[in-house]
PyMOL CGO cylinders between C-alpha atoms (Angstrom):
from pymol import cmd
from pymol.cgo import CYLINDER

trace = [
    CYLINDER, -44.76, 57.12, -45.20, -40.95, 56.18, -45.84, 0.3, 1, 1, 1, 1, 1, 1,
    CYLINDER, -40.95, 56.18, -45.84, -40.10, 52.30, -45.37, 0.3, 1, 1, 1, 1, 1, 1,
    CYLINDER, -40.10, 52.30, -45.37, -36.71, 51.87, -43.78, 0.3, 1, 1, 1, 1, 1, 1,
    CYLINDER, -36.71, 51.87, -43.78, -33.61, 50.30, -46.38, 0.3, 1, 1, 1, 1, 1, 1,
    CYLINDER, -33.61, 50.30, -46.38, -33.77, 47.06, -46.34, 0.3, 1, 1, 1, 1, 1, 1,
    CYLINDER, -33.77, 47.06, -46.34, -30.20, 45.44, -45.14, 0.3, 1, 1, 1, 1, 1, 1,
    CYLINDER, -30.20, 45.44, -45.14, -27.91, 43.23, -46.77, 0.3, 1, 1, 1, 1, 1, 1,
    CYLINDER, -27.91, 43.23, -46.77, -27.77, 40.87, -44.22, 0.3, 1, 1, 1, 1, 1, 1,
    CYLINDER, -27.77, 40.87, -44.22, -31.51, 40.15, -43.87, 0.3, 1, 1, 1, 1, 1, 1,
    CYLINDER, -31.51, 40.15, -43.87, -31.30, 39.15, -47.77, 0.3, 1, 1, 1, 1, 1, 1,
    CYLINDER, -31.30, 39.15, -47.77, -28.45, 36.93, -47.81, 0.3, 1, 1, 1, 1, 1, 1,
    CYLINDER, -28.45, 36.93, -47.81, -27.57, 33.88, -45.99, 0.3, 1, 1, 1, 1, 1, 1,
    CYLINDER, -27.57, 33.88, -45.99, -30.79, 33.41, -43.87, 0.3, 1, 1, 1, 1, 1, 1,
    CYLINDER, -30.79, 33.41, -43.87, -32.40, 31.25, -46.17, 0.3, 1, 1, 1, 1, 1, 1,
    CYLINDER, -32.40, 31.25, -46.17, -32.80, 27.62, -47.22, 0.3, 1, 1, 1, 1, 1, 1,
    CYLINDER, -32.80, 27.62, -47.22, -31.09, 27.53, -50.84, 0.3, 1, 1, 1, 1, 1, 1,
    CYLINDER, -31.09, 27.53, -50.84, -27.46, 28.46, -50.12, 0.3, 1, 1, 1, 1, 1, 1,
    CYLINDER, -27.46, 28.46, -50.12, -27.74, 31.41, -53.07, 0.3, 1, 1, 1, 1, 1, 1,
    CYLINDER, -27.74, 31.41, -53.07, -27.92, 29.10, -56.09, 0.3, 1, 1, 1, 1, 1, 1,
    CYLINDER, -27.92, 29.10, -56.09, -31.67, 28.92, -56.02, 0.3, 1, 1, 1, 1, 1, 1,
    CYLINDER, -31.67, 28.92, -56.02, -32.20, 25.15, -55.45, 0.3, 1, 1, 1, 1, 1, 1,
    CYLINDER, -32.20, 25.15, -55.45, -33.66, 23.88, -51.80, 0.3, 1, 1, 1, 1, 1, 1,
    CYLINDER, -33.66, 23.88, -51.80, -31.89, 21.20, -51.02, 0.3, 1, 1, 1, 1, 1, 1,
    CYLINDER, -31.89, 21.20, -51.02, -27.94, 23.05, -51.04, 0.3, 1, 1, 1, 1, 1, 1,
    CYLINDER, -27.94, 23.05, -51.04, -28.49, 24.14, -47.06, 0.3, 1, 1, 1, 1, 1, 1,
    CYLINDER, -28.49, 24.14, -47.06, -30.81, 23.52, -45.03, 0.3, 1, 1, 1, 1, 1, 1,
    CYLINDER, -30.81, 23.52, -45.03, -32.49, 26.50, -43.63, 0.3, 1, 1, 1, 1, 1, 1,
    CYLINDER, -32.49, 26.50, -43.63, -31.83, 27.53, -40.19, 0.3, 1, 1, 1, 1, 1, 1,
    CYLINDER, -31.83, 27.53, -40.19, -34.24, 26.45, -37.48, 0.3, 1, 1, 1, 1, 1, 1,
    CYLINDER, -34.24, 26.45, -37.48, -34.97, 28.69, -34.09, 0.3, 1, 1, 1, 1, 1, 1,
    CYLINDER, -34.97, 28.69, -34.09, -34.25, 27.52, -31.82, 0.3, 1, 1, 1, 1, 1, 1,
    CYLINDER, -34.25, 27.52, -31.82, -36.03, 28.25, -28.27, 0.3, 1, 1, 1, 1, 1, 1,
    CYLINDER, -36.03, 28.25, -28.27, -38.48, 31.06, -27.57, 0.3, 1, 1, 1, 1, 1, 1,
    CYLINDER, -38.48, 31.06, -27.57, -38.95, 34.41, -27.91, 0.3, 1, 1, 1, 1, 1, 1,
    CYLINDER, -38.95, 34.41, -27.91, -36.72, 35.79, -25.51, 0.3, 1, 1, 1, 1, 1, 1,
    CYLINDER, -36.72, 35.79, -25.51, -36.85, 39.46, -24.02, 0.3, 1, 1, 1, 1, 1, 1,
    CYLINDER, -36.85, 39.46, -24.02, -33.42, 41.29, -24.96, 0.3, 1, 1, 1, 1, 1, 1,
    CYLINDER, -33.42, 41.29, -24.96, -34.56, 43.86, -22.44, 0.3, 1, 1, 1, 1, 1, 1,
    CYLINDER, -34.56, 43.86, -22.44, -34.20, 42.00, -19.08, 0.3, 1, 1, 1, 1, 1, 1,
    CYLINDER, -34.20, 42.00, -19.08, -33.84, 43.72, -15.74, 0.3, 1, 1, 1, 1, 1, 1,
    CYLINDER, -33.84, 43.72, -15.74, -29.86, 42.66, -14.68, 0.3, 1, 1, 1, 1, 1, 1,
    CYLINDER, -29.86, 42.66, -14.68, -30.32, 39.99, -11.81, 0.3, 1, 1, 1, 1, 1, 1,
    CYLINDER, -30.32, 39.99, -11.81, -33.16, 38.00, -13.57, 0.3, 1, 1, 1, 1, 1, 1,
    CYLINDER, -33.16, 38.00, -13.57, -33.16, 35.29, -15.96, 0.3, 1, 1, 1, 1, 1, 1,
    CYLINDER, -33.16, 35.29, -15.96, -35.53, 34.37, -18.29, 0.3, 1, 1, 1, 1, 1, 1,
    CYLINDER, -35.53, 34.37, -18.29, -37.22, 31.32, -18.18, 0.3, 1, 1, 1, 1, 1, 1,
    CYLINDER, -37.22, 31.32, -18.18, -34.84, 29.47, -20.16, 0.3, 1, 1, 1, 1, 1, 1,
    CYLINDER, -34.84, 29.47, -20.16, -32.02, 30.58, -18.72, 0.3, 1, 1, 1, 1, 1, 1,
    CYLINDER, -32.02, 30.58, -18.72, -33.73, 29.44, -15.76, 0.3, 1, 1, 1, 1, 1, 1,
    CYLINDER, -33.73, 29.44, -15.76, -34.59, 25.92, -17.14, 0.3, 1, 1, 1, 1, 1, 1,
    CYLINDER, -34.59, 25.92, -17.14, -30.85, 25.51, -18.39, 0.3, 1, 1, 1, 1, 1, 1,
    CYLINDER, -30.85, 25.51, -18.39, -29.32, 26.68, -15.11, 0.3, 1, 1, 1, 1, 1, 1,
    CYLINDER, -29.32, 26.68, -15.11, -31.30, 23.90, -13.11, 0.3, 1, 1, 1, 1, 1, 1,
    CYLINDER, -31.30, 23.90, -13.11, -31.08, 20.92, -15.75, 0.3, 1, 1, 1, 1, 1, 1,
    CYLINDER, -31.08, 20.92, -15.75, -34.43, 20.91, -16.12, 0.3, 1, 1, 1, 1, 1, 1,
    CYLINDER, -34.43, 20.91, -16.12, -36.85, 21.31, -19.32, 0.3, 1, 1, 1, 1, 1, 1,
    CYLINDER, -36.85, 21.31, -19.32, -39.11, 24.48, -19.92, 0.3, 1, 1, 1, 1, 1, 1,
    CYLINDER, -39.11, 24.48, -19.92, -42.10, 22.56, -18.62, 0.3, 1, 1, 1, 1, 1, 1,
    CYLINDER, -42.10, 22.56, -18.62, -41.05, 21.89, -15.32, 0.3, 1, 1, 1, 1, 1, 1,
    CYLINDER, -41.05, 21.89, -15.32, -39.77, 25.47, -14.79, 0.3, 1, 1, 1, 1, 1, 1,
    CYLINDER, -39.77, 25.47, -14.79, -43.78, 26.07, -15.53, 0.3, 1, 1, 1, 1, 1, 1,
    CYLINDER, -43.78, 26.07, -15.53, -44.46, 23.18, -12.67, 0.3, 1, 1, 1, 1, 1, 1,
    CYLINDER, -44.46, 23.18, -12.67, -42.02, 24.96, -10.23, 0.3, 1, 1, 1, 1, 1, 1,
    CYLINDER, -42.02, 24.96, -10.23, -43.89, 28.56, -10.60, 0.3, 1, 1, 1, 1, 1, 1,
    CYLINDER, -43.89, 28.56, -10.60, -47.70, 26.71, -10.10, 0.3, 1, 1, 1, 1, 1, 1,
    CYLINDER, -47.70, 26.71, -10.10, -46.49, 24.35, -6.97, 0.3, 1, 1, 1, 1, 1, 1,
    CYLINDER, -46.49, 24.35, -6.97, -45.28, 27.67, -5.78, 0.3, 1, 1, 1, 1, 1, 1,
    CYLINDER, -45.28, 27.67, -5.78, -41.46, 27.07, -5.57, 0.3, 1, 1, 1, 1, 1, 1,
    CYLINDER, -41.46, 27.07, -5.57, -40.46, 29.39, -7.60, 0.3, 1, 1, 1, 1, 1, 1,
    CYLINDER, -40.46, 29.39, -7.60, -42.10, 32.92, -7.74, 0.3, 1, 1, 1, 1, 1, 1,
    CYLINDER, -42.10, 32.92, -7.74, -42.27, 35.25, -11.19, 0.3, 1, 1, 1, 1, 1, 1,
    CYLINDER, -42.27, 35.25, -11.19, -40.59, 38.39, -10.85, 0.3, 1, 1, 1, 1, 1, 1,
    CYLINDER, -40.59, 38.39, -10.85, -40.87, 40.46, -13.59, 0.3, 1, 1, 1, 1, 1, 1,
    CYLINDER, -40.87, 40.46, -13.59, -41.43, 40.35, -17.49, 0.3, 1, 1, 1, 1, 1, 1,
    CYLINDER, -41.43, 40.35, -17.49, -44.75, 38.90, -18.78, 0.3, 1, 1, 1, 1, 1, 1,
    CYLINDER, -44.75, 38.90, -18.78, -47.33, 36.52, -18.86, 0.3, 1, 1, 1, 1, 1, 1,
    CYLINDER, -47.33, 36.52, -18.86, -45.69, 34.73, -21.80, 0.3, 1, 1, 1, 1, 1, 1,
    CYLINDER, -45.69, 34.73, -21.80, -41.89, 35.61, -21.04, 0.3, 1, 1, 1, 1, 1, 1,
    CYLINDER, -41.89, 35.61, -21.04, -41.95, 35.75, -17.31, 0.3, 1, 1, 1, 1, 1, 1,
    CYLINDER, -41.95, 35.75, -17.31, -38.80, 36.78, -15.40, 0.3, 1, 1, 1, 1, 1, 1,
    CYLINDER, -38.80, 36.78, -15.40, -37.51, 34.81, -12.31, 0.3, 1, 1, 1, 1, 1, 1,
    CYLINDER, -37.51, 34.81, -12.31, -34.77, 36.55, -9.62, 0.3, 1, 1, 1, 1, 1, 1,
    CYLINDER, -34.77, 36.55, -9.62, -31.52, 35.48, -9.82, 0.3, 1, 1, 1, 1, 1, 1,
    CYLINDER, -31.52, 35.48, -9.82, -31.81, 35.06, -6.06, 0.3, 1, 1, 1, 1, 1, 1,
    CYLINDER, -31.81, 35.06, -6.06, -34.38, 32.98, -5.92, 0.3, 1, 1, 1, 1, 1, 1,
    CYLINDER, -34.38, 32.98, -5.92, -32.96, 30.45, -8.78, 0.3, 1, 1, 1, 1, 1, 1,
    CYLINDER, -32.96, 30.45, -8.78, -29.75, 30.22, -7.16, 0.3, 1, 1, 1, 1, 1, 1,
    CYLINDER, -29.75, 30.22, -7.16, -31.47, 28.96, -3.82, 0.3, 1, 1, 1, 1, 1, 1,
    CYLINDER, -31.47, 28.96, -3.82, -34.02, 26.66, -5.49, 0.3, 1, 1, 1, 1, 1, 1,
    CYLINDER, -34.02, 26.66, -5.49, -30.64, 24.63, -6.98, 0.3, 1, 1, 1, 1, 1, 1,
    CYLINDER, -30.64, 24.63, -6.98, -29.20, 25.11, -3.59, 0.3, 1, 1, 1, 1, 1, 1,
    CYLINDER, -29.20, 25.11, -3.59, -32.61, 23.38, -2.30, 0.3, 1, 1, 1, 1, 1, 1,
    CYLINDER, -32.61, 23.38, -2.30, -32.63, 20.73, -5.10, 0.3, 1, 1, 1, 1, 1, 1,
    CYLINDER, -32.63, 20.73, -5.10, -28.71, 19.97, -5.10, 0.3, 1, 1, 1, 1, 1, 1,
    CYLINDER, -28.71, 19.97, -5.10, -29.12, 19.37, -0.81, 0.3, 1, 1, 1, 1, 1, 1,
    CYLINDER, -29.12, 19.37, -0.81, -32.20, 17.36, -1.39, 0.3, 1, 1, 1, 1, 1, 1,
    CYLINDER, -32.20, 17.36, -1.39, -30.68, 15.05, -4.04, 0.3, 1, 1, 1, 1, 1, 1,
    CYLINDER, -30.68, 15.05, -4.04, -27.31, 14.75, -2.18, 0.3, 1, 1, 1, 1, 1, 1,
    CYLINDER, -27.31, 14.75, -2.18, -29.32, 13.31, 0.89, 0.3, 1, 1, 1, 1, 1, 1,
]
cmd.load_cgo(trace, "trace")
């Protein structure tokens, strides 16, 4: 079997010792987030684009889908998908409520 060429760019600048060989020049670069499909369906966010949208943190988008306000539409068990619809009218919901 033939491995694929390696790139450039996956050897240089990705790691924590600037080039010079010592750890401490740069720090290395942290992820930041999760694993996020690249794939998704247009008119569905993931969930946190859905988190960031509302002003709310990852955990509570996980609250929202078990109370049953907000319904999974797509993508998987680990990287659900939520309808653009249906985020736009739980802010609408939660902007009315918190106005009141």
């Amino acid at each position: 079997m033939v491995k694929p060429p390696v790139m450039a760019s996956h050897l240089h600048g990705h790691g924590g010792n600037g080039g010079t060989g010592h750890p401490s020049d740069t720090p290395p670069r942290r992820h930041h987030g999760g694993m996020e499909s690249q794939m998704i369906r247009p008119g569905h966010l993931t969930a946190h684009q859905t988190a960031q949208l509302l002003g709310i943190e990852l955990a509570t988008v996980r609250q929202l889908v078990r109370r049953g306000q907000l319904a999974r539409s797509g993508g998987s068990p680990r990287q659900p998908w939520y309808a653009v619809q249906d985020v736009a009218a739980l802010d609408a919901e939660r902007r009315t409520r918190n106005a009141a």
